[in-house]
N, C-alpha and C positions, 0 to 999 in steps of 0.2 A: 271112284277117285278120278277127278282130271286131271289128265297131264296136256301140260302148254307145248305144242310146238313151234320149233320156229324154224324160219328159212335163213340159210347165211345172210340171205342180204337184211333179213330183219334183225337178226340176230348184230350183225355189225352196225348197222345201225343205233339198236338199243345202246351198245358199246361207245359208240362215237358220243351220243347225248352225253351217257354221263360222265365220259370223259368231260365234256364241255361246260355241265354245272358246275356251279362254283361249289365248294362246301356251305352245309347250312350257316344262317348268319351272316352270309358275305356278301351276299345278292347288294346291288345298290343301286338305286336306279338312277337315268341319266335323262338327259333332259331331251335327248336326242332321240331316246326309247318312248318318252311320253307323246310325240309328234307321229298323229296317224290320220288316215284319211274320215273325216265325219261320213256320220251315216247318208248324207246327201249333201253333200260338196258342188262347189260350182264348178262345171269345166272352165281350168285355167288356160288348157293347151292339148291341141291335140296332136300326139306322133305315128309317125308310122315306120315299121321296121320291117325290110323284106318285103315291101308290097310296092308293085308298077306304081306309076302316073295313075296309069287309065284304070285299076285296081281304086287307088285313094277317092277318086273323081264321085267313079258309081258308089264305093261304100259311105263319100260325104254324102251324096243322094240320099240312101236308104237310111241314115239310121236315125237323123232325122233330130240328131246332138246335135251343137254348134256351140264354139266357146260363149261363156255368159252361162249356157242352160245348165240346170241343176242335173247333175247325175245320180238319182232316185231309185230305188231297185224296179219300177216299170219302165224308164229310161235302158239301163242296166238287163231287161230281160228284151226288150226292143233289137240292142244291139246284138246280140246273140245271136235272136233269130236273123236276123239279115244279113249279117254276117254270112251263116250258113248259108242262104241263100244267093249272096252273091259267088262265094269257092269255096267249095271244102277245103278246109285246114285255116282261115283265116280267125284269130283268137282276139281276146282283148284282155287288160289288166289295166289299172288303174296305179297311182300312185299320189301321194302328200303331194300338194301344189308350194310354189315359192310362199305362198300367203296362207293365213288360217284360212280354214273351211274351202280350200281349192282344192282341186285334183288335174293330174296330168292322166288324160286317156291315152292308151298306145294301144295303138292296134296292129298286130303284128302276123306272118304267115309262121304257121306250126312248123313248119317243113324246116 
């Protein structure tokens, strides 16, 4: 016999989801749910958040994106690594660009 265990914090968790769904049948979707980043989007913009001047300078250097360039999962595993390599703790995420098939890059410090 398995028994499932859980940790408060997953356990609360579980809790909070289905607080959050709806009842079956009510689900509806929105137009603003449908709008997600494509599989390889063009950089529309790049941010940065919590990181110097002289931080942005070197990591435009290394990662070797620039707006116009397609963000592509070897694009996407480029910036990573260099990242890493220019500080520990500097991360990236992406999000939906103003326009179809754009993405905004932020690249931000973990800390």
């Amino acid at each position: 016999m398995k028994i499932a265990t859980f940790t408060r914090c997953a356990a609360s968790a579980l809790l909070s989801a289905a607080l959050l769904v709806p009842a079956f049948g009510q689900v509806r979707a929105t137009q603003s749910s449908a709008i997600d980043v494509p599989y390889s989007a063009v950089v529309e913009t790049i941010e940065f958040k919590d990181v110097t001047a002289a931080q942005q300078k070197l990591v435009l250097e290394r990662i070797g994106v620039r707006v116009g360039d397609k963000l592509d999962v070897e694009a996407r595993h480029r910036i990573g690594r260099e990242l890493g390599k220019v500080q520990k703790g500097l991360v990236f995420s992406y999000k939906a660009g103003s326009r179809s098939g754009t993405a905004t890059l932020i690249i931000s410090s973990d800390c």
